[in-house]
C-alpha positions in Angstrom: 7.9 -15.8 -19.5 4.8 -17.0 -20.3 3.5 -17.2 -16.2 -0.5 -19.0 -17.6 1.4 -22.1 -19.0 2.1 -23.0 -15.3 -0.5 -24.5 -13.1 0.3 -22.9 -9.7 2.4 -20.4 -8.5 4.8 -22.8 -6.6 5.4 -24.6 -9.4 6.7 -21.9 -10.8 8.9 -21.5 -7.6 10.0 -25.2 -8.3 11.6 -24.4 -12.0 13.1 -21.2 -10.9 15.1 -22.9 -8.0 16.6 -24.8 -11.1 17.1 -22.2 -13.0 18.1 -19.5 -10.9 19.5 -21.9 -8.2 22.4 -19.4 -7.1 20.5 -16.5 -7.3 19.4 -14.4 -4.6 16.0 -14.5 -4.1 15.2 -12.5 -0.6 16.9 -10.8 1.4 15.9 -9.2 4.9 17.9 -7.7 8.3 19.0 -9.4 11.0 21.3 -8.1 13.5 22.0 -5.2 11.7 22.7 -6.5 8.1 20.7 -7.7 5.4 21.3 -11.9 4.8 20.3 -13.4 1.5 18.3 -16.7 0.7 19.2 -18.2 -3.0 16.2 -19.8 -4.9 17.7 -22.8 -4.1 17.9 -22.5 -0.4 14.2 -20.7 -0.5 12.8 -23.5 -2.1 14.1 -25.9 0.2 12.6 -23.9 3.1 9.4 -23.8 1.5 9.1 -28.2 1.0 10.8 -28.6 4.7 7.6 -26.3 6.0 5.0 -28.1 3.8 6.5 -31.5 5.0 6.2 -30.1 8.7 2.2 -29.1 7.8 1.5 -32.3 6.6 2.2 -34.1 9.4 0.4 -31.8 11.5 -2.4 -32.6 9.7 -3.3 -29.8 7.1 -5.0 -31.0 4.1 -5.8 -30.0 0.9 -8.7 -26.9 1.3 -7.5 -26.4 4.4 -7.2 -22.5 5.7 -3.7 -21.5 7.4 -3.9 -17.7 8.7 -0.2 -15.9 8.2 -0.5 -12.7 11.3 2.9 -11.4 10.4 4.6 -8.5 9.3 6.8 -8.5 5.7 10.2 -11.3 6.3 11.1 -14.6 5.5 8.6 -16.4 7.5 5.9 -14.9 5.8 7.2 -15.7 2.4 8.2 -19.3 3.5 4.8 -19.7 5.3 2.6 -19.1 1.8 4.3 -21.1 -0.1 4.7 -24.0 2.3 0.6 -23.7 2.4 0.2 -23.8 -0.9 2.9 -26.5 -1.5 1.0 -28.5 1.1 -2.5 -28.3 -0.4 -3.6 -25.1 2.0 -5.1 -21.8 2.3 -3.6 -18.7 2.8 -5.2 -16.3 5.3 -3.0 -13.2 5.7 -3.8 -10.9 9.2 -2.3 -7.4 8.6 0.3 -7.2 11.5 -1.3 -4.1 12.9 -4.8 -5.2 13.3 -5.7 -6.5 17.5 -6.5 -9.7 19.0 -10.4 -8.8 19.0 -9.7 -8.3 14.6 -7.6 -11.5 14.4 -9.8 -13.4 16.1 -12.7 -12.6 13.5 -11.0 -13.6 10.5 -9.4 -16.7 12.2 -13.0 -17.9 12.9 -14.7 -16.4 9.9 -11.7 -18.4 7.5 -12.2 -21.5 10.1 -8.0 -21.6 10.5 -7.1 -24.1 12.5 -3.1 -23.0 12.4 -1.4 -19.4 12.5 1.3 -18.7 12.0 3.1 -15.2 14.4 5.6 -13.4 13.8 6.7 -12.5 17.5 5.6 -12.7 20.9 3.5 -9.6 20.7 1.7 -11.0 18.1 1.4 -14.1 19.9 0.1 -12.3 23.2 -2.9 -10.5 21.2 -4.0 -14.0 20.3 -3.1 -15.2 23.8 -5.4 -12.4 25.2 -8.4 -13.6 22.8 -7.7 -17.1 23.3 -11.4 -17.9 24.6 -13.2 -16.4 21.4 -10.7 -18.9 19.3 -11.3 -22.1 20.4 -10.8 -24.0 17.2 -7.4 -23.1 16.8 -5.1 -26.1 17.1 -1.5 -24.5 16.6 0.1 -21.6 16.2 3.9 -21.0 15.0 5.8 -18.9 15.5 8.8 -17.3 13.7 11.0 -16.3 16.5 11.6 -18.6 19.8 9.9 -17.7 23.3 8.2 -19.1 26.0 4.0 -19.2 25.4 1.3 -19.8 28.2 1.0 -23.1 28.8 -2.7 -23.5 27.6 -2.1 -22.0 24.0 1.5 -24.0 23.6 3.7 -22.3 20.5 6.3 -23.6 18.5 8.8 -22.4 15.9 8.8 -22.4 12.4 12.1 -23.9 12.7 10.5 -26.6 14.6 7.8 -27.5 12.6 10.1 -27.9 9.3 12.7 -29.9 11.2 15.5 -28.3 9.9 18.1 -30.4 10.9 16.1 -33.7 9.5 17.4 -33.0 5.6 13.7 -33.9 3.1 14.4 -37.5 1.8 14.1 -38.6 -2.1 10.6 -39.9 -0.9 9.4 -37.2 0.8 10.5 -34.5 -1.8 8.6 -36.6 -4.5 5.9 -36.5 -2.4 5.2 -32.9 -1.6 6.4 -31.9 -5.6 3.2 -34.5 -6.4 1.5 -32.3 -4.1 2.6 -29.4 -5.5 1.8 -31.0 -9.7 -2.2 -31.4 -8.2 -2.8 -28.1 -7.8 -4.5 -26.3 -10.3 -5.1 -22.9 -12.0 -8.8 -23.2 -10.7 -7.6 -24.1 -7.1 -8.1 -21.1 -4.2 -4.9 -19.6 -3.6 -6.1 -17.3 -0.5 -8.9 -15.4 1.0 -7.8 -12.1 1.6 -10.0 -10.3 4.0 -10.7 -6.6 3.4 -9.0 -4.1 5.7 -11.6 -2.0 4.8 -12.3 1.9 5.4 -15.8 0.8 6.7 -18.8 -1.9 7.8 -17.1 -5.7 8.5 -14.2 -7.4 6.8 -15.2 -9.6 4.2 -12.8 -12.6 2.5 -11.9 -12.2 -0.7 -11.7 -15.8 -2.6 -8.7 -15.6 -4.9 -7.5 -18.4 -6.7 -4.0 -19.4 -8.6 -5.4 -18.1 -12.1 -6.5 -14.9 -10.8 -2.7 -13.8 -9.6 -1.0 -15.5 -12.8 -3.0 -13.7 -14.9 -3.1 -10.4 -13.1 0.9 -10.8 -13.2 1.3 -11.8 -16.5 -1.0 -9.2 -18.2 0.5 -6.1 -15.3 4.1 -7.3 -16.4 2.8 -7.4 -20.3 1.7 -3.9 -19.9 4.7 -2.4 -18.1 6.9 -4.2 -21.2 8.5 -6.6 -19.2 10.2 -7.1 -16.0 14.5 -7.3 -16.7 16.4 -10.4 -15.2 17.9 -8.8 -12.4 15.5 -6.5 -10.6 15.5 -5.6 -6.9 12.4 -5.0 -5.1 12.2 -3.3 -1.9 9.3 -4.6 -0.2 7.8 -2.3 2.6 4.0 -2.7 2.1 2.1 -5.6 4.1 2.1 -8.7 1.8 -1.5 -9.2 4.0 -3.0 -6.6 1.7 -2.7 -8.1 -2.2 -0.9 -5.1 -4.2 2.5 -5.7 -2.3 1.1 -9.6 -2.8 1.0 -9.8 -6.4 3.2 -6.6 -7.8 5.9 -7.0 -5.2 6.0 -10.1 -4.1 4.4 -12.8 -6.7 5.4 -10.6 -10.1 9.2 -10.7 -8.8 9.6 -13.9 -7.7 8.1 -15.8 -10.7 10.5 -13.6 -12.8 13.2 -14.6 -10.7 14.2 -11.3 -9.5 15.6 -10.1 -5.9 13.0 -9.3 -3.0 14.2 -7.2 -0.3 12.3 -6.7 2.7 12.4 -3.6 4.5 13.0 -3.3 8.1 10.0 -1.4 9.4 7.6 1.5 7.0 9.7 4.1 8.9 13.1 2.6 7.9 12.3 2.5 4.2 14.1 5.8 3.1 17.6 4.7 5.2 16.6 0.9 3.4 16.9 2.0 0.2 20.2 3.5 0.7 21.6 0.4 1.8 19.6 -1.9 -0.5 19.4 -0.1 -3.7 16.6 -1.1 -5.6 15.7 -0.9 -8.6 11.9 -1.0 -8.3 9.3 -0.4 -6.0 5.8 -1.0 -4.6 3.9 1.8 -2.8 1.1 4.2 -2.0 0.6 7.8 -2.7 2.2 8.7 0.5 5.8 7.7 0.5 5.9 9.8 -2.8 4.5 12.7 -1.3 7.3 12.4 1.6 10.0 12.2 -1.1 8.6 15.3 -2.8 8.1 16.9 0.5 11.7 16.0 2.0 13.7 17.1 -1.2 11.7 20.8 -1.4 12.7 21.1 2.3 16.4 20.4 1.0 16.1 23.0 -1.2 14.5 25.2 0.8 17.8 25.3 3.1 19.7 25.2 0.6 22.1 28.1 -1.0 20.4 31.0 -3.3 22.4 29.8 -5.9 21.6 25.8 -5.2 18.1 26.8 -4.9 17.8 28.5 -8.4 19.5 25.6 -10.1 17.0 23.2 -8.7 14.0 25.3 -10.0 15.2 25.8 -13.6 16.1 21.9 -13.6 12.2 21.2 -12.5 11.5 23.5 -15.4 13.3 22.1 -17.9 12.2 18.6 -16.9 8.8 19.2 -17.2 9.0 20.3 -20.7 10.9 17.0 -21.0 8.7 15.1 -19.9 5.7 16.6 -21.5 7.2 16.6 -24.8 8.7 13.5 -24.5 6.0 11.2 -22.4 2.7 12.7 -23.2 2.8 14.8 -26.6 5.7 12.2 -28.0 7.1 14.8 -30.2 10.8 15.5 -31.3 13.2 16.6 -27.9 16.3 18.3 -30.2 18.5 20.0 -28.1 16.2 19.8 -25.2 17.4 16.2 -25.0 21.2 17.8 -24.0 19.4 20.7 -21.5 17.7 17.8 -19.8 20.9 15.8 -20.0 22.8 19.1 -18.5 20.5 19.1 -15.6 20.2 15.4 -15.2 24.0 15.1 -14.7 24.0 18.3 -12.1 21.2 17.7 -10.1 18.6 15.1 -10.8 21.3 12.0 -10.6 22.5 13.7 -7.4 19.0 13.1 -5.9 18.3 9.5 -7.4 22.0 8.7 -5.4 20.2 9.4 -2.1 17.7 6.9 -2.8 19.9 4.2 -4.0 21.1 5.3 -7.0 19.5 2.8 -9.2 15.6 2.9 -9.0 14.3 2.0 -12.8 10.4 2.9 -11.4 7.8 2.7 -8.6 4.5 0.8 -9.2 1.9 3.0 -7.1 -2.1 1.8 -6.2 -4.7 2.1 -3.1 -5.8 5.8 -4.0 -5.0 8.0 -6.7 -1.7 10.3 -6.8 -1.4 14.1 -7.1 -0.7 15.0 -10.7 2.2 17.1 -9.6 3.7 15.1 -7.4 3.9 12.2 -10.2 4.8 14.8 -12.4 7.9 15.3 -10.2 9.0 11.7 -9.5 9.4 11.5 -13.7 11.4 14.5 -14.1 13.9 13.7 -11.5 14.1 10.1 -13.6 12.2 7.8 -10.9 9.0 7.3 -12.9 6.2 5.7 -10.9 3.8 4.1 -12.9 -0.1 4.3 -11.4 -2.6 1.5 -11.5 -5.5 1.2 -10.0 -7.7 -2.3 -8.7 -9.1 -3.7 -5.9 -8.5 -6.8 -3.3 -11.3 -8.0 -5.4 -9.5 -8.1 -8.5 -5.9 -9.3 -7.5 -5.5 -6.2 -8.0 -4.7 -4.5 -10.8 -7.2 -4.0 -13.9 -5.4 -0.6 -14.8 -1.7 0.4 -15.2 0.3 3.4 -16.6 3.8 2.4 -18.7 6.8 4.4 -20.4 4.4 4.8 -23.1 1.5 5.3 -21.5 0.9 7.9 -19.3 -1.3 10.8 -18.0 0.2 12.5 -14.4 -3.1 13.0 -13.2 -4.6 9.1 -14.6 -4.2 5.5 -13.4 -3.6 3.9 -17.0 -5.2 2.1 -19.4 -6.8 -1.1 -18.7 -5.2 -4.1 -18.7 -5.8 -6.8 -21.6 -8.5 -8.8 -21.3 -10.0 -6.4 -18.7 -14.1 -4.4 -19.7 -14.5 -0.9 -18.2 -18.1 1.1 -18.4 -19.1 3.7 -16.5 -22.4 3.4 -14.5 -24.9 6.3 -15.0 -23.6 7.9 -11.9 -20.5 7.6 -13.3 -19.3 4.7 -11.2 -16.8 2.1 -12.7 -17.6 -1.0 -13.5 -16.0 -3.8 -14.9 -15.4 -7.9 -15.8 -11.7 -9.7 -16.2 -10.2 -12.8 -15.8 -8.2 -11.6 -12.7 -12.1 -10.8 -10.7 -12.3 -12.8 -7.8 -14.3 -16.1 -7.0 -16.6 -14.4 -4.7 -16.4 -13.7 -0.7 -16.1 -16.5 1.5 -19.4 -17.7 3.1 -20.7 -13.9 2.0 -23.5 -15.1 -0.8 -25.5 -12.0 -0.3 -22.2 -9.8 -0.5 -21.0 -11.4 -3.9 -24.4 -10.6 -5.4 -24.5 -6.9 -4.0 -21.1 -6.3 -5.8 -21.9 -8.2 -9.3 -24.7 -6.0 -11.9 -25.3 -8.6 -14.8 -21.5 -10.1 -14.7 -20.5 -6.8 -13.9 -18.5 -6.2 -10.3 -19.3 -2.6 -9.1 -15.9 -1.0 -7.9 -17.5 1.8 -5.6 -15.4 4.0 -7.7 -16.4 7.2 -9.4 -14.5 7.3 -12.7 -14.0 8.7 -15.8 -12.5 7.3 -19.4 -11.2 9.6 -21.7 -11.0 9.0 -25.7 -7.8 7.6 -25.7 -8.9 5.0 -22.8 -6.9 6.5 -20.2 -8.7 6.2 -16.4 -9.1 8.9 -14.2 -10.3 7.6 -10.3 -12.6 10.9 -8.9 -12.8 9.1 -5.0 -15.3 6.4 -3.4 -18.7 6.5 -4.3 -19.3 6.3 -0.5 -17.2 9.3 0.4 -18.6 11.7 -2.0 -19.7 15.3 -0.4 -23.4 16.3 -1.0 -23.2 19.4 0.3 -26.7 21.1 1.8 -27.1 22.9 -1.7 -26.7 19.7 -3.5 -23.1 20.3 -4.8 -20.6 17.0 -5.2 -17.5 17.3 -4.5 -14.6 14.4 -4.0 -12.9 15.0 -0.9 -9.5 13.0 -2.0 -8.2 15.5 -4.5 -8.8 18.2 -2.1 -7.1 16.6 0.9 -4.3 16.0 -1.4 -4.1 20.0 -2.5 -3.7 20.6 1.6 -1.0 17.6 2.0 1.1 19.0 -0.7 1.2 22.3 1.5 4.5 21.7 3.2 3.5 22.8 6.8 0.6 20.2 6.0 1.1 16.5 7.1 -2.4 15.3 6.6 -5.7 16.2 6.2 -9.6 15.2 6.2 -12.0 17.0 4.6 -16.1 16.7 5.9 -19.3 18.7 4.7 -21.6 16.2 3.9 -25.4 17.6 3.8 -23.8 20.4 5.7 -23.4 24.0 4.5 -19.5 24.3 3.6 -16.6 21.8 3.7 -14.4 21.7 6.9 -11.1 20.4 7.9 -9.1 18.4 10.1 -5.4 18.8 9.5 -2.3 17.8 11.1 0.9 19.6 11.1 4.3 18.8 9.4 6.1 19.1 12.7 9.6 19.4 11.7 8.5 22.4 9.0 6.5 23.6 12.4 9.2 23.5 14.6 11.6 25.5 12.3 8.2 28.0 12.5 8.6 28.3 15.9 12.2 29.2 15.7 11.5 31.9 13.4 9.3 33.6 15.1 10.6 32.4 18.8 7.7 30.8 19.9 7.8 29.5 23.4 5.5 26.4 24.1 5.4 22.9 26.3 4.5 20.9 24.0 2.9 20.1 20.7 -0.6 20.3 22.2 0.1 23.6 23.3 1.9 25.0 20.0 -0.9 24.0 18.2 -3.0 26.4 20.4 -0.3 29.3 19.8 -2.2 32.0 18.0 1.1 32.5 15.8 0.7 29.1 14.6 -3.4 29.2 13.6 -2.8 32.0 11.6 0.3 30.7 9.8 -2.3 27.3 9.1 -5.3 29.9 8.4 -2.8 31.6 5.5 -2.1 28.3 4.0 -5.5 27.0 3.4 -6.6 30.6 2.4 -4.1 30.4 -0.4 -4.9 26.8 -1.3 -8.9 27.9 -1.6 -7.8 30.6 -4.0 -6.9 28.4 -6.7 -10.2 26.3 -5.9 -14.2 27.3 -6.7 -16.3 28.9 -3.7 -18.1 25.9 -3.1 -14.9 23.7 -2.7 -13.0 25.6 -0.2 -12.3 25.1 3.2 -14.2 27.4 5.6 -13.2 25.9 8.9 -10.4 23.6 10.2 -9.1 22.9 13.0 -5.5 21.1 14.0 -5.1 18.1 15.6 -1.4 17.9 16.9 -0.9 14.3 16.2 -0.7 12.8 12.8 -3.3 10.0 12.1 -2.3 6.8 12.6 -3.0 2.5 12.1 -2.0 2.2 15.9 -4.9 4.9 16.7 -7.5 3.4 13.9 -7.5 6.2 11.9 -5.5 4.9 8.6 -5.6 1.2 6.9 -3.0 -0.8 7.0 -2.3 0.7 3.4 -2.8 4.1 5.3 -6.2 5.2 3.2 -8.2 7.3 6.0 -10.7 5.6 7.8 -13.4 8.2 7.7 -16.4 6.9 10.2 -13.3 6.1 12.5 -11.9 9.7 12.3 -15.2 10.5 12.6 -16.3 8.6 15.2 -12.7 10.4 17.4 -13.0 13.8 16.4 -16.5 14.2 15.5 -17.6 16.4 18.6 -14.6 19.1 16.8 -15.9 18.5 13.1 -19.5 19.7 14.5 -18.1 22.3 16.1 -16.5 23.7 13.4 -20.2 24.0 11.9 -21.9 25.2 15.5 -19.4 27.4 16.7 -18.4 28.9 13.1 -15.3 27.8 14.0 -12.1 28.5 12.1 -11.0 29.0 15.8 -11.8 25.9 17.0 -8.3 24.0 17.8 -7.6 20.3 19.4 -7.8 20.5 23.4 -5.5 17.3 24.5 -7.9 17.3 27.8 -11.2 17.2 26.5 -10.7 15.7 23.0 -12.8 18.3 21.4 -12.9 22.1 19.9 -11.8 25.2 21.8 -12.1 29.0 20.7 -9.7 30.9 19.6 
């Protein structure tokens, strides 16, 4: 499908409910089971809201903020914007009143839409610093305050007022003025630091960033099913999961909440996916624990499958060369125990897309032996997203693709990427001196350190902003080695700090169901987790694991200190995006009093005290 001989996005939505009338389009729970929304019926949603928005009064240009989590509302919401002339403004669902209310004013949005009453009540509780709002909607019914009145979605669309011949014509007119050029959404940054700045994307830049990530993977099939679990507030999930499907006429699922994805897929079975680093690393993780339970026998099976497979894939993925009978030993173990594992995910998963930070090379390495391939790209919000992406054809474990057509990389001198495409965006809203900051002669400046090998494959090193100087002048990318400590499996996440400092230090967070079945081993007794954290059994089981992990690593890379923090970090406690990248200054900014311990003290002994927030001695 040729997505760049369309003007807009819903008019592609408006042939697709004609030509895939019957077909489901999204599905999402409610009471327990998954209902389903044909193109047809979707599409009738979508001119029923855009009817409701014009006679509220929003006009062409005009900005319409979305503070929802992933369902139907949302979906029906942007395209009832766009179909009516309007502006998207997504709000992640996690962020507070106080972070709504900036990029309600900052957009100018004079109608949001919620998602529930709590959503509702964090606007309620900033209602004095939003004055300029005018409605909100809501997608669920409850009572609001009386001074900041609420209706429904429902409402608003007048459901049971069927669209006239007239009125149909005259929001598909509507929908035939809008243009490639036209702003499709300003996408504000969740950003890891500094304030959230709006990204101005407009309908060419997601056509074309779908068209040429589709072109690249080889093509989407007819009857795909995406399970959508990332925020469609942040743009990957937006254009990969989301846009990508729908114009191809595929099946969006949405998933009940991020920690219901796993039993979701089960019920849902996909066949693709959308997702960050992590969820991969909690598939590898949970299958090793499997094993680890499992029988002698079981157990040795598994590990001569993983060898096998990764010869496989080598030979087959990376070197291309001949398989012969390793073909039927890969077959042999596929049958016995790789197909056994896809069934527990769903059974039918064709690939994952993954973005937002780089992934472990043996982790990816993992997910394509077991025959759920996940194909790395890389982009920003700034370029809707993807410039990069990995296929069947190409691929490097450890490397987020090639580029996409069209798209320019260079390196910078200090080796950060740069780049020009037609999916870059328009600029940040009412941010001149931003958009100039981030452009180099027509280049835009990723903040990415990079490197391009000589078969154009691109390999992300971290932020430029997060690089470690160390006091004797070493550089060092913390990402890869917080990802060596997350692959530990008593290891649920980890920070890594030692900027202008002597040595790198940690911050790590235990796997608490692999330290729990610790405790049992060894029949720790304890209160609670702030106090097994504390137990001197449990430092030196943490103090063996990252002595083993700085084996493998150069002096100057390994850990000295660390200390455990008993809770994993969070988006409620402001530690991760919504896309859960680590907020640094914020972690930081909690735990920095332990983090300078580690340094003061010479403290490998330091350990969280739930009391004072900061470092005690062993």
């Amino acid at each position: 499908m040729d997505l760049l001989s369309y003007q807009s996005i819903p008019a592609i939505l408006r042939e697709n409910a004609t030509k895939f009338g019957d077909r489901t389009a999204i599905s999402y729970k409610k009471n327990g089971i998954y209902i389903s929304q044909s193109y047809a019926q979707f599409y009738e949603r979508v001119l029923l809201l855009a009817r409701g928005l014009g006679k509220v009064g929003v006009q062409r240009g005009d900005r319409v903020a979305i503070f929802s989590e992933n369902r139907l509302g949302w979906a029906i919401s942007d395209f009832g914007i766009q179909s009516a002339g309007g502006i998207t403004v997504p709000i992640y669902a996690t962020n507070t009143g106080k972070q709504a209310a900036y990029v309600i004013n900052h957009s100018g949005a004079k109608v949001v839409f919620v998602s529930t009453k709590g959503q509702y009540e964090k606007l309620l509780a900033v209602r004095d610093k939003i004055p300029d709002v005018e409605l909100v909607i809501s997608y669920e019914r409850f009572m609001g305050h009386r001074s900041f009145p609420v209706y429904t979605q429902y409402q608003l669309s007048e459901i049971e007022a069927p669209l006239t011949a007239e009125e149909k014509e005259a929001i598909e007119r509507q929908i035939d003025a809008i243009r490639q050029e036209d702003v499709i959404t300003i996408i504000y940054t969740s950003g890891t630091t500094g304030v959230p700045k709006g990204v101005i994307l407009n309908q060419f830049n997601f056509l074309v960033d779908c068209q040429y990530g589709m072109q690249q993977l080889g093509g989407l099939g007819d009857n795909e099913t995406f399970l959508s679990f990332l925020p469609l507030s942040h743009v990957l999930e937006r254009t990969a999961g989301y846009y990508a499907a729908l114009l191809n006429g595929n099946h969006i699922a949405f998933a009940e909440d991020v920690k219901k994805v796993m039993e979701n897929m089960t019920e849902i079975r996909p066949t693709a996916m959308v997702s960050v680093p992590r969820l991969f690393e909690k598939i590898h993780s949970r299958i090793y624990d499997g094993v680890h339970q499992a029988s002698p026998f079981k157990r040795n099976l598994f590990h001569y499958a993983v060898k096998v497979g990764s010869e496989y894939v080598r030979t087959r993925y990376i070197e291309k060369k001949p398989l012969g009978l390793l073909a039927l030993k890969y077959a042999l173990f596929d049958k016995l125990v790789f197909s056994k594992i896809r069934d527990r995910f769903g059974g039918r998963l064709k690939f994952f897309i993954c973005g937002g930070a780089p992934l472990d090379k043996t982790v990816n390495e993992f997910m394509w032996i077991i025959g759920m391939p996940v194909f790395n790209g890389y982009g920003l919000t700034e370029t809707s997203p993807a410039v990069t992406l990995s296929s069947i054809d190409d691929v490097r474990f450890d490397s987020v693709g090639k580029a996409l057509h069209k798209v320019e990389l260079k390196l910078a001198e200090d080796g950060e990427l740069l780049l020009k495409g037609p999916m870059v965006m328009q600029g940040y809203y009412r941010n001149e001196e931003a958009t100039r900051d981030t452009f180099e002669d027509g280049w835009l400046k990723t903040g990415d350190i990079a490197r391009i090998d000589e078969d154009g494959f691109v390999y992300i090193v971290d932020r430029k902003k997060e690089l470690i100087v160390t006091a004797g002048g070493k550089n060092i990318a913390p990402q890869p080695l917080e990802n060596d400590l997350r692959l530990d499996k008593y290891i649920s996440q980890a920070i890594v700090f030692g900027d202008r400092k002597p040595y790198l230090v940690a911050l790590v967070t235990p796997d608490i169901e692999r330290l729990l079945d610790f405790t049992k081993e060894e029949k720790i007794e304890y209160l609670d987790i702030d106090e097994l954290v504390n137990n001197d059994k449990v430092k030196a089981l943490f103090r063996a694991r990252i002595d083993a992990i700085n084996k493998q690593l150069p002096p100057y890379k390994t850990i000295k200190h660390f200390a455990l923090i008993p809770r994993d970090f969070s988006i409620e406690g402001g530690e991760l995006t919504p896309t859960l990248k680590l907020k640094r200054k914020e972690i930081y900014k909690k735990y920095g009093d332990i983090v300078e311990e580690l340094y003061t003290r010479n403290g490998s002994s330091l350990v969280f005290h739930p009391k004072s927030s900061h470092g005690e001695e062993k």
